[in-house]
Every structure is written in structure tokens, then in C-alpha cells.
PDB file of N, CA, C and O in Angstrom, chain B, residues numbered from 101:
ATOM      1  N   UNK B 101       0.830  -1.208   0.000  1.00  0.00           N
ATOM      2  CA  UNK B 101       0.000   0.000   0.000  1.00  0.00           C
ATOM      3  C   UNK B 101       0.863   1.256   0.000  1.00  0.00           C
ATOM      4  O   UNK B 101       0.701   2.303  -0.627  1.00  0.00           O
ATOM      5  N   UNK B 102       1.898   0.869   0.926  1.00  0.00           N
ATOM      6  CA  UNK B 102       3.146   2.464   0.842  1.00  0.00           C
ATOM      7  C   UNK B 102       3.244   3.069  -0.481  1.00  0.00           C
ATOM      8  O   UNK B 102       2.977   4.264  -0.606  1.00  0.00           O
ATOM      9  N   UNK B 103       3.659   2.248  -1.644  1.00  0.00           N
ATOM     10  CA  UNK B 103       4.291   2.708  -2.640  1.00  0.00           C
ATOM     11  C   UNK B 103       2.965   3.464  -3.693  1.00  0.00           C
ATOM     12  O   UNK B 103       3.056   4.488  -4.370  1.00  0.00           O
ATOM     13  N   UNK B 104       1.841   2.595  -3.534  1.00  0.00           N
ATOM     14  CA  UNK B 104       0.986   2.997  -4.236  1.00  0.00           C
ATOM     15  C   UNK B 104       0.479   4.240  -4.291  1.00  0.00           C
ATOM     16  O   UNK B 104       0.300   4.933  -5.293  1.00  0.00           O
ATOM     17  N   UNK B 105       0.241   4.509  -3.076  1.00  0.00           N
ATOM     18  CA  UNK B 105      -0.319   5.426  -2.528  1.00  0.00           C
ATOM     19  C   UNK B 105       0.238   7.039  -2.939  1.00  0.00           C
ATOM     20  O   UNK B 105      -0.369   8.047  -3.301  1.00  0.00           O
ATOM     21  N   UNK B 106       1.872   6.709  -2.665  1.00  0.00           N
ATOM     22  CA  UNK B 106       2.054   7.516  -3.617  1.00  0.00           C
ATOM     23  C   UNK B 106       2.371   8.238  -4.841  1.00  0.00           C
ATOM     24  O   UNK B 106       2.710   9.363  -5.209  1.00  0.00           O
ATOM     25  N   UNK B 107       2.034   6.773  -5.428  1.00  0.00           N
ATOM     26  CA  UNK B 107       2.124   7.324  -6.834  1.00  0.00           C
ATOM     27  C   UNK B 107       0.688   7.543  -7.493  1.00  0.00           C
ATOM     28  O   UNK B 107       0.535   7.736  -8.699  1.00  0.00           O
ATOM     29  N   UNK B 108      -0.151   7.499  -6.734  1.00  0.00           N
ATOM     30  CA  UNK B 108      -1.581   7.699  -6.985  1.00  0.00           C
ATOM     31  C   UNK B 108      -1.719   9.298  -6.640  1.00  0.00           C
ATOM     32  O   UNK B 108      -2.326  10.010  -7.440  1.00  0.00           O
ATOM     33  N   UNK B 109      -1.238   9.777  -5.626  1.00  0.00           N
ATOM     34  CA  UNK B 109      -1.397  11.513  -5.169  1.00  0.00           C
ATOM     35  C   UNK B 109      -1.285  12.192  -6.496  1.00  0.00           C
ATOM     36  O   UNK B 109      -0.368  12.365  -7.299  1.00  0.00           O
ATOM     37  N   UNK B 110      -2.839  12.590  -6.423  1.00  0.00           N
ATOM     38  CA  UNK B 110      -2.570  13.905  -7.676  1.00  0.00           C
ATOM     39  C   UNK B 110      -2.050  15.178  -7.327  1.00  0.00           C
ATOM     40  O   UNK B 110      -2.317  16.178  -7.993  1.00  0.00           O
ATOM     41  N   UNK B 111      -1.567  15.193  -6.661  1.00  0.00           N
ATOM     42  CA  UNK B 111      -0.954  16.641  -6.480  1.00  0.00           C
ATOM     43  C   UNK B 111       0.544  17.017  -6.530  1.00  0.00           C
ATOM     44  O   UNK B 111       0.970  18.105  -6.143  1.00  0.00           O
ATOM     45  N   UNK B 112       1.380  15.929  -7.089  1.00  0.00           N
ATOM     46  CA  UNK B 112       2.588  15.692  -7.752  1.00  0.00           C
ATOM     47  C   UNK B 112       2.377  15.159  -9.382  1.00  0.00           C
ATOM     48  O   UNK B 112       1.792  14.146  -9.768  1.00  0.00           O
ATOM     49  N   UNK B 113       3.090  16.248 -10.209  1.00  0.00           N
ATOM     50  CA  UNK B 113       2.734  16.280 -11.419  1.00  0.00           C
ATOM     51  C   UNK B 113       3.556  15.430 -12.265  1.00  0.00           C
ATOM     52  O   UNK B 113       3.525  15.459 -13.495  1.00  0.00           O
ATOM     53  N   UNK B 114       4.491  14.469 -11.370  1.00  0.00           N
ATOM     54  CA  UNK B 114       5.229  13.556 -12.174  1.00  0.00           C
ATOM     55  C   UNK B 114       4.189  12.052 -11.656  1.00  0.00           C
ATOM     56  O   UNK B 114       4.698  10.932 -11.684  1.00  0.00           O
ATOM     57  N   UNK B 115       3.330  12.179 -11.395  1.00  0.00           N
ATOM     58  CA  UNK B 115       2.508  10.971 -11.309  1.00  0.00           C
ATOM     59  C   UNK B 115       1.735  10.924 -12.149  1.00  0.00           C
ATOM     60  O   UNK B 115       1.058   9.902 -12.266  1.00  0.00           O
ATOM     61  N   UNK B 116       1.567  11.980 -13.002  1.00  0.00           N
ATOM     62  CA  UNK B 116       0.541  12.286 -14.065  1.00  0.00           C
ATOM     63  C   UNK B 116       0.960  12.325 -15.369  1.00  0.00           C
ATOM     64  O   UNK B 116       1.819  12.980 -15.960  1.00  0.00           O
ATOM     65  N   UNK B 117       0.039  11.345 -15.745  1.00  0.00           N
ATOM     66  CA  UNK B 117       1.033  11.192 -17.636  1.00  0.00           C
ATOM     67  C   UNK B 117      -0.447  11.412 -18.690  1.00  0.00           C
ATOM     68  O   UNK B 117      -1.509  10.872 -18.381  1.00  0.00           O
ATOM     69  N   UNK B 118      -0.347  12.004 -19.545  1.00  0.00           N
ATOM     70  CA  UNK B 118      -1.411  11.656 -20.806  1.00  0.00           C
ATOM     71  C   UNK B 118      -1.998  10.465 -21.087  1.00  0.00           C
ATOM     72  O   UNK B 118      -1.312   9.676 -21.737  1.00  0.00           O
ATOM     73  N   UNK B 119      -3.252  10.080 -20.718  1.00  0.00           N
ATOM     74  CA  UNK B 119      -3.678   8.635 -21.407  1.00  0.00           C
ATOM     75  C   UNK B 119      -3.543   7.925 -19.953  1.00  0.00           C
ATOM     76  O   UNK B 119      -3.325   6.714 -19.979  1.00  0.00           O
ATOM     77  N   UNK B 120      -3.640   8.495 -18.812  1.00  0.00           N
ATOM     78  CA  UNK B 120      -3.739   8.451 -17.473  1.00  0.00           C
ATOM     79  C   UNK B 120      -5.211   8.118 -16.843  1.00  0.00           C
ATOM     80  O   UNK B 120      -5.869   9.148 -16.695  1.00  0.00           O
ATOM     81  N   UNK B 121      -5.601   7.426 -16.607  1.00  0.00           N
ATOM     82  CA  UNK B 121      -7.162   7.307 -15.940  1.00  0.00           C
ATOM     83  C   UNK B 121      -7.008   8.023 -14.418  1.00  0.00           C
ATOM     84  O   UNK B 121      -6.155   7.577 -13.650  1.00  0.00           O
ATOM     85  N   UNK B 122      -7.666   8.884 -14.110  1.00  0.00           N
ATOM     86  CA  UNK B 122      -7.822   9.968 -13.146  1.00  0.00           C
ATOM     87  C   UNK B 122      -8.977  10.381 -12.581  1.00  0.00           C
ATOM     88  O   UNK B 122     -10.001  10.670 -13.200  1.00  0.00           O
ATOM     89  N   UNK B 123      -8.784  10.419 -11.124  1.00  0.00           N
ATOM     90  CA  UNK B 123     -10.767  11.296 -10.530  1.00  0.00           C
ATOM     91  C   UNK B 123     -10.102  12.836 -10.457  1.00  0.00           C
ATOM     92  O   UNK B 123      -9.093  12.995  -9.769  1.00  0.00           O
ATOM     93  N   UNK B 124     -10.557  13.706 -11.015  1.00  0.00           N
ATOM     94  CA  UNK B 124     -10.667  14.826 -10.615  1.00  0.00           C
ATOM     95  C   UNK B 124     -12.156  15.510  -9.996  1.00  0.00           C
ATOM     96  O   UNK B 124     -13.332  15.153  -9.937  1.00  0.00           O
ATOM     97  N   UNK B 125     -11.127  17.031  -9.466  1.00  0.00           N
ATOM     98  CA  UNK B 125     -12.450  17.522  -9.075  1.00  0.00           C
ATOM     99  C   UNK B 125     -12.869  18.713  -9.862  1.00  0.00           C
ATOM    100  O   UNK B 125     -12.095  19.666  -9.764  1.00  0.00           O
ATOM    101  N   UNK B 126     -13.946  18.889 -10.643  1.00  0.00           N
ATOM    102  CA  UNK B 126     -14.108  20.235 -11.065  1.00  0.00           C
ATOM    103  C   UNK B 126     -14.463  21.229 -10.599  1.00  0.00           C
ATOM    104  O   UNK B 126     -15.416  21.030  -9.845  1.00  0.00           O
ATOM    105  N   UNK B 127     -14.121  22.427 -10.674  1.00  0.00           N
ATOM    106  CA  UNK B 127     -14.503  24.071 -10.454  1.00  0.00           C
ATOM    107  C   UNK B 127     -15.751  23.940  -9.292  1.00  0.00           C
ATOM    108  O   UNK B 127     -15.876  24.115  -8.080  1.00  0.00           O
ATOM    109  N   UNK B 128     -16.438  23.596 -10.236  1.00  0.00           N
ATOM    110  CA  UNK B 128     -17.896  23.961  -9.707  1.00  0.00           C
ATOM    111  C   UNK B 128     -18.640  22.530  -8.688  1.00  0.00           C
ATOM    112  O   UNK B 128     -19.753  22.340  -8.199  1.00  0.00           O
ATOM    113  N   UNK B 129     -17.115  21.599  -8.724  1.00  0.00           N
ATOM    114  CA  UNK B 129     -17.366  20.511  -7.719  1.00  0.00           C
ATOM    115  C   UNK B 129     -16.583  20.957  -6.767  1.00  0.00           C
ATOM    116  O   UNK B 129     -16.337  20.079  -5.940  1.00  0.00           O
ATOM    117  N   UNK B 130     -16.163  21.826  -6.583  1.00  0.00           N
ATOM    118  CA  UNK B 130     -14.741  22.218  -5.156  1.00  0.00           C
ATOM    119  C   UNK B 130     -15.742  21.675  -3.631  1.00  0.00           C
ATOM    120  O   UNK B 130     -15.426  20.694  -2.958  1.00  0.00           O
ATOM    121  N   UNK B 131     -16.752  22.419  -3.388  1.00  0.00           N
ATOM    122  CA  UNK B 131     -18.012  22.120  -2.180  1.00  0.00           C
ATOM    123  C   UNK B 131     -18.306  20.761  -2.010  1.00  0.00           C
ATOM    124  O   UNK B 131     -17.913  20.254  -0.959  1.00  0.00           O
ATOM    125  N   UNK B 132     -18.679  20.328  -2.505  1.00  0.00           N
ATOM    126  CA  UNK B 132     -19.301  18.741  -2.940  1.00  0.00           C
ATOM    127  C   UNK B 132     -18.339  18.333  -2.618  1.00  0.00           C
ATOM    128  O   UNK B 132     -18.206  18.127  -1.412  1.00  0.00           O
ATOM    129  N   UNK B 133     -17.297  18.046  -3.466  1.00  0.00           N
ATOM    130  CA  UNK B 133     -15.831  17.001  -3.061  1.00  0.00           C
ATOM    131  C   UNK B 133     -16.431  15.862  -4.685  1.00  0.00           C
ATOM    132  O   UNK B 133     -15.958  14.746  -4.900  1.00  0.00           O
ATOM    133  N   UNK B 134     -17.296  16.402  -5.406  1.00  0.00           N
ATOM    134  CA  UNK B 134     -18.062  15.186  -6.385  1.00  0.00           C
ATOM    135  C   UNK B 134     -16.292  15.175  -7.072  1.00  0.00           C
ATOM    136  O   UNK B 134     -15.398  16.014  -7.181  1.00  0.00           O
ATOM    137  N   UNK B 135     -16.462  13.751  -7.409  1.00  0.00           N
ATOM    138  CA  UNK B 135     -15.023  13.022  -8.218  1.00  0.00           C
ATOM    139  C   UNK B 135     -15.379  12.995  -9.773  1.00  0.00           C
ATOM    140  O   UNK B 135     -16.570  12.685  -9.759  1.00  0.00           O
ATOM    141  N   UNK B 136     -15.140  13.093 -10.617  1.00  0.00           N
ATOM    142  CA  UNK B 136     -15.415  12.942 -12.326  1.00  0.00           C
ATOM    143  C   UNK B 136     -14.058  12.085 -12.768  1.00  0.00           C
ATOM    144  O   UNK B 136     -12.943  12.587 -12.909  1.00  0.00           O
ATOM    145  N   UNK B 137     -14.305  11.054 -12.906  1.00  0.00           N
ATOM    146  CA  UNK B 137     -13.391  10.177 -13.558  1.00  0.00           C
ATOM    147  C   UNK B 137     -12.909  10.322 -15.070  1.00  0.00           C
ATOM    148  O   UNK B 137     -13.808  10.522 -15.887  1.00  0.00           O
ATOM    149  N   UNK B 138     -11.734  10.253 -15.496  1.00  0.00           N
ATOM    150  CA  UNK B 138     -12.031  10.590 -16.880  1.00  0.00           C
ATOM    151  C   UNK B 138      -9.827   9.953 -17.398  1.00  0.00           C
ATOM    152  O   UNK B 138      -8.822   9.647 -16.755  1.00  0.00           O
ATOM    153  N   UNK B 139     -10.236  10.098 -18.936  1.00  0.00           N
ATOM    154  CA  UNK B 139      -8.652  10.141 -18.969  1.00  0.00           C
ATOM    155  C   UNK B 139      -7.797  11.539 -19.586  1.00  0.00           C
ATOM    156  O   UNK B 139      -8.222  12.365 -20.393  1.00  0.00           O
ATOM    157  N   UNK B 140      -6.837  11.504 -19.103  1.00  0.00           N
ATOM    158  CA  UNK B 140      -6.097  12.880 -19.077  1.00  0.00           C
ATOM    159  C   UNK B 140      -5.725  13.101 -20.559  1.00  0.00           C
ATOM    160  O   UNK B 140      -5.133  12.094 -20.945  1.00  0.00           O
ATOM    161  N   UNK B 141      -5.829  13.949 -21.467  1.00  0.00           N
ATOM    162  CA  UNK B 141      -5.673  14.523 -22.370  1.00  0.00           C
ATOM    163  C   UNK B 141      -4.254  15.497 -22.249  1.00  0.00           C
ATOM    164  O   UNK B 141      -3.335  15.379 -23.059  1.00  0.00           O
ATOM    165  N   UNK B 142      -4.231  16.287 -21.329  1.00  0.00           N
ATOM    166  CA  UNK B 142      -3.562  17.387 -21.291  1.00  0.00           C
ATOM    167  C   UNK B 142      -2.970  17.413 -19.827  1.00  0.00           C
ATOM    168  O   UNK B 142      -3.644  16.833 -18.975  1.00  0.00           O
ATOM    169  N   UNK B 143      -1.552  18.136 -19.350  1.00  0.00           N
ATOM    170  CA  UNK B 143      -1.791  18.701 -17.931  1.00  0.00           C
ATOM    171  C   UNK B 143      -1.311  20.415 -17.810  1.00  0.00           C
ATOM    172  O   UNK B 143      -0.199  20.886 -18.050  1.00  0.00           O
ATOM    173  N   UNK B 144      -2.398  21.040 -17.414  1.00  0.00           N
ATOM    174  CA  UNK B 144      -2.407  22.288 -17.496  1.00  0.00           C
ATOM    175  C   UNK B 144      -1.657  22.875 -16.350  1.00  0.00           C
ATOM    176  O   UNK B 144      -1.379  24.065 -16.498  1.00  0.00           O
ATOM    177  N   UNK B 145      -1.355  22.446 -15.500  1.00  0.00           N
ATOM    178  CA  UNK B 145      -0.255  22.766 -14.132  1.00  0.00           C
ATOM    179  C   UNK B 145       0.949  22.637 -14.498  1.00  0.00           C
ATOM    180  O   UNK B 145       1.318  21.495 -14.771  1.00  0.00           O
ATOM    181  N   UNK B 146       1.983  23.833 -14.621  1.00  0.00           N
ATOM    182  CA  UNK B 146       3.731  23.788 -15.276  1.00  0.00           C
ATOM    183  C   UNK B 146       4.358  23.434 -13.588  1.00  0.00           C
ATOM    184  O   UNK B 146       5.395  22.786 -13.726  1.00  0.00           O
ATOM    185  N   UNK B 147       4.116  23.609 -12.435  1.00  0.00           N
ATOM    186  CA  UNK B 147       4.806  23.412 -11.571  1.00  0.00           C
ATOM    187  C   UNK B 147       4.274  22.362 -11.026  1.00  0.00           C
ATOM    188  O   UNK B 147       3.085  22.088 -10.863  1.00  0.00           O
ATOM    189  N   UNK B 148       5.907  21.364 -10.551  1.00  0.00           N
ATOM    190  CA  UNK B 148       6.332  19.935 -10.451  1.00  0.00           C
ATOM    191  C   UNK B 148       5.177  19.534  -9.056  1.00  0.00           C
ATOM    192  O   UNK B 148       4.804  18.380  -8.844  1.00  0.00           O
ATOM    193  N   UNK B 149       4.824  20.504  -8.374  1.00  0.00           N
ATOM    194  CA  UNK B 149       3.623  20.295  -7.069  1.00  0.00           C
ATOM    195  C   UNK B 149       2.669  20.822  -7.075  1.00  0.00           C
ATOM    196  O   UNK B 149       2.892  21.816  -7.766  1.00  0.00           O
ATOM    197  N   UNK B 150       1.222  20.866  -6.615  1.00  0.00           N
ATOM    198  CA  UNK B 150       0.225  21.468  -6.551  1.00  0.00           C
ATOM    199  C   UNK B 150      -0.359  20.967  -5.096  1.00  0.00           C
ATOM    200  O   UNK B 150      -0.186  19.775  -4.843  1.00  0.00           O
ATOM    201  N   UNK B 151      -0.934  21.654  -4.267  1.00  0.00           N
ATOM    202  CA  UNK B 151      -1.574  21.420  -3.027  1.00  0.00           C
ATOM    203  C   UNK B 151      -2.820  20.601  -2.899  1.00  0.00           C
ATOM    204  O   UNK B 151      -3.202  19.704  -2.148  1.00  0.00           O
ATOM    205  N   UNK B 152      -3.403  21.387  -4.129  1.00  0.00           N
ATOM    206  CA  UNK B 152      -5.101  20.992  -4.015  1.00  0.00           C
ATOM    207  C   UNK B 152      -5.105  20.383  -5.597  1.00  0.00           C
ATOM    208  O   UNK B 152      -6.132  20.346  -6.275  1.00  0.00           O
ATOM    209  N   UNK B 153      -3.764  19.905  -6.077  1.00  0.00           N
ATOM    210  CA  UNK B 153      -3.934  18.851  -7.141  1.00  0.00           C
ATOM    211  C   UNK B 153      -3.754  19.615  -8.107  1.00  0.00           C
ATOM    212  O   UNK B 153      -4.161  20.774  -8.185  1.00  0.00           O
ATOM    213  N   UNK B 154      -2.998  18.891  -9.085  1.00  0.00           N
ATOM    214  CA  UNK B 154      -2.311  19.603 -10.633  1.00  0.00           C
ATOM    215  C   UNK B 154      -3.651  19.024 -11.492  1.00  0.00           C
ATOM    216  O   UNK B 154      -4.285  17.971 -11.567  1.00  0.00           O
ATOM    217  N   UNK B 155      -3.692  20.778 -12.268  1.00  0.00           N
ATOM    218  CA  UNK B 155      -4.758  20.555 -12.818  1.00  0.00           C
ATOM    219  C   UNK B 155      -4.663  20.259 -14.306  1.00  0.00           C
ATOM    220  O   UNK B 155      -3.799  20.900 -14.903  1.00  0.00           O
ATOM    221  N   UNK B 156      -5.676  19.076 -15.283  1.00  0.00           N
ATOM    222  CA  UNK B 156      -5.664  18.625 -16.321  1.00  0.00           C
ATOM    223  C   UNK B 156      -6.581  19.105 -16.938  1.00  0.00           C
ATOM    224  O   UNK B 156      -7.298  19.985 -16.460  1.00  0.00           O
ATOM    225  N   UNK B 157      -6.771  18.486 -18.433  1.00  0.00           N
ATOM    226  CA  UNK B 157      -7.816  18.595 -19.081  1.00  0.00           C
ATOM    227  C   UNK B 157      -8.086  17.055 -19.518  1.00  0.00           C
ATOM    228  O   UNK B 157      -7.197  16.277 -19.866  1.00  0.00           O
ATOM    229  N   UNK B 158      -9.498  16.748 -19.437  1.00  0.00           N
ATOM    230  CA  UNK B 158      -9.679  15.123 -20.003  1.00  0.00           C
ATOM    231  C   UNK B 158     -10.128  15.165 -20.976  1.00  0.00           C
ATOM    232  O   UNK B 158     -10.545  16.259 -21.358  1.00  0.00           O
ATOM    233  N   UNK B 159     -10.275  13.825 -21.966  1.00  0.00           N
ATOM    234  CA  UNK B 159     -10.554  13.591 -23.127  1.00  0.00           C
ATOM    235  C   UNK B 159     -11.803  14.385 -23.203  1.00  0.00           C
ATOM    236  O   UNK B 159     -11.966  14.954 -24.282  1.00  0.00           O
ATOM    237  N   UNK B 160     -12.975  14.601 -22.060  1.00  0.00           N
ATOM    238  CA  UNK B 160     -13.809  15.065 -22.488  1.00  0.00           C
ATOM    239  C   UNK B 160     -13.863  16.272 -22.706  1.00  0.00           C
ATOM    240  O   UNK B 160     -14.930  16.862 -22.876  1.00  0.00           O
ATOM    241  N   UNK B 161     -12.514  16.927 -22.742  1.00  0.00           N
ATOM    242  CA  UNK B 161     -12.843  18.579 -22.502  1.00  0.00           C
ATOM    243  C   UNK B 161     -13.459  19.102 -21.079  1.00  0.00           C
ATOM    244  O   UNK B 161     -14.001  20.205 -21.160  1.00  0.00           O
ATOM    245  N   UNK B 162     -13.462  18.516 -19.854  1.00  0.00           N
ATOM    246  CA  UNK B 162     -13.480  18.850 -18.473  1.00  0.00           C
ATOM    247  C   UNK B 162     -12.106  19.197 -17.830  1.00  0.00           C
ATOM    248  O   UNK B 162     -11.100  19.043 -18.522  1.00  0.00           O
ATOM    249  N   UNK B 163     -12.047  19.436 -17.164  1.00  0.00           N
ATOM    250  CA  UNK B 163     -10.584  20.603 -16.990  1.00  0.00           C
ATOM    251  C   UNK B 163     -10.987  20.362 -14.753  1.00  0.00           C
ATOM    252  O   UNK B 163     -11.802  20.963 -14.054  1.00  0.00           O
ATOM    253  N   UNK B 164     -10.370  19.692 -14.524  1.00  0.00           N
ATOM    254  CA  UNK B 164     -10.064  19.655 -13.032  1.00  0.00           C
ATOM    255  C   UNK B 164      -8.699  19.082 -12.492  1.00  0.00           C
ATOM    256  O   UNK B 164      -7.790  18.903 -13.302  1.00  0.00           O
ATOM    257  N   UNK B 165      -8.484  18.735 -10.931  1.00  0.00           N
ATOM    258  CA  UNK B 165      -7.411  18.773 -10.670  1.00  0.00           C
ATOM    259  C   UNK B 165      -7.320  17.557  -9.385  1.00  0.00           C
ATOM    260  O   UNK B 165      -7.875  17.179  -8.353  1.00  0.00           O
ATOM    261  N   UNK B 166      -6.263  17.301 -10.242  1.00  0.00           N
ATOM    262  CA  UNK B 166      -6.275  15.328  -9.956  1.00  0.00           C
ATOM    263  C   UNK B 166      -7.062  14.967  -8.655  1.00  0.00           C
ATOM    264  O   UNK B 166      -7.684  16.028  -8.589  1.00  0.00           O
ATOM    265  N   UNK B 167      -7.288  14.601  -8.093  1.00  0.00           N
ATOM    266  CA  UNK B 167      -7.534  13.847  -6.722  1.00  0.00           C
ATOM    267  C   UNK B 167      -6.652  12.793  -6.343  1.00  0.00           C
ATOM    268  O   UNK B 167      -5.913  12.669  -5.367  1.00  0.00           O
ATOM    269  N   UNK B 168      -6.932  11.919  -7.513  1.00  0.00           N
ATOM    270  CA  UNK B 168      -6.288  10.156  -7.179  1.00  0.00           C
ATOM    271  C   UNK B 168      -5.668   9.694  -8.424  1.00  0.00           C
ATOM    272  O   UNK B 168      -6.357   9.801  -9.439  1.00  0.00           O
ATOM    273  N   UNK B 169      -4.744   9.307  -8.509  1.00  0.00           N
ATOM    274  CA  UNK B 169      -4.746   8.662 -10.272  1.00  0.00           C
ATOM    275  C   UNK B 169      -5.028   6.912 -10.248  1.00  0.00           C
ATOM    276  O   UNK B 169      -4.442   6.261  -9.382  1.00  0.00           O
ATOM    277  N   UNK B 170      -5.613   6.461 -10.877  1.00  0.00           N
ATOM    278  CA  UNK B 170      -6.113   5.311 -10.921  1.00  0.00           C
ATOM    279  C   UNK B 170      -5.070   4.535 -11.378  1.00  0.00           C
ATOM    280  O   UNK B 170      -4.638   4.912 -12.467  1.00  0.00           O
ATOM    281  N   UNK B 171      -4.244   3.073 -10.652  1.00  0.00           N
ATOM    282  CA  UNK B 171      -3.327   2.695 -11.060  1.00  0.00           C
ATOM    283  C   UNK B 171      -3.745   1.058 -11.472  1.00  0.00           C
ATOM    284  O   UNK B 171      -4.382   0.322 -10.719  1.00  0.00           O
ATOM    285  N   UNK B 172      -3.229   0.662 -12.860  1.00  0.00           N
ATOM    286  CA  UNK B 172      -3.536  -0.673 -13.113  1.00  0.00           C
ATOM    287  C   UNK B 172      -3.067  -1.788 -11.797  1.00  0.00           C
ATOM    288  O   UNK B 172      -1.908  -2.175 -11.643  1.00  0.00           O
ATOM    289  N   UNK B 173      -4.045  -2.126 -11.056  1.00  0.00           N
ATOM    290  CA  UNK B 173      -3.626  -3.540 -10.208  1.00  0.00           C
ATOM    291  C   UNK B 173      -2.687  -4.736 -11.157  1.00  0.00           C
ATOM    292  O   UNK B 173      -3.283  -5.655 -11.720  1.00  0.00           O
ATOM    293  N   UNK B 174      -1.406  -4.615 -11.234  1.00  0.00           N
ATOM    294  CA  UNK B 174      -1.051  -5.826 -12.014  1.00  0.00           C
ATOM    295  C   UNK B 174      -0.719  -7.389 -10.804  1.00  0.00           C
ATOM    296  O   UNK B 174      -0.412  -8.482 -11.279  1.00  0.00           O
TER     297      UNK B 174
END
């Protein structure tokens, strides 16, 4: 669980790659805490840390900022 854990933290932007399955949170989900799952297209955050999560854009054209990154169980 140690290792996973942190390579799942979205709020380090070297855990985050394009073609990444990811929960973010959007804008207008900040209150809620609601998660939107999606895959990463883009990452719109240039600095290597973010507090409250480096923010992306997903395939769908939704634009939030990581939460968790979803890692293949091999």
C-alpha cells in the first residue's frame, strides 16, 4: 500500500502522464468534493507540485485537478 499510494497523489505532477485514468475535481465541484473520472488529455499545471492537485484537461474537454490517479492492479 506504501508505494501505491504515492504514486496515486494527484498533487505531484510527475505521477501524471497523458492517457492516465484519473478522478478529478471540477470548479464547480470544489463544495461537494463530487469526483469525475475521466482520462487525461492534457496537464495544465507547469509546476512539479500542486496542493489541491495539478490541474488537467480530459478527453472530455473537463478541466479539473487530480484527486487520485487510478493505477492498473497488475
Amino acid at each position: 500500500m506504501g508505494m501505491n499510494s504515492e504514486k496515486s497523489d494527484g498533487s505531484i505532477r510527475s505521477n501524471i502522464t497523458v492517457g492516465a485514468e484519473v478522478e478529478v475535481v471540477q470548479k464547480h465541484h470544489q463544495r461537494s468534493g463530487e469526483l469525475t473520472t475521466g482520462i487525461v488529455k492534457g496537464i495544465l499545471t507547469k509546476s512539479p507540485k500542486h496542493t489541491h492537485g495539478i490541474k488537467v484537461i480530459l478527453e472530455t474537454n473537463q478541466v479539473g485537478r487530480v484527486k487520485r490517479v487510478i493505477l492498473d492492479e497488475d
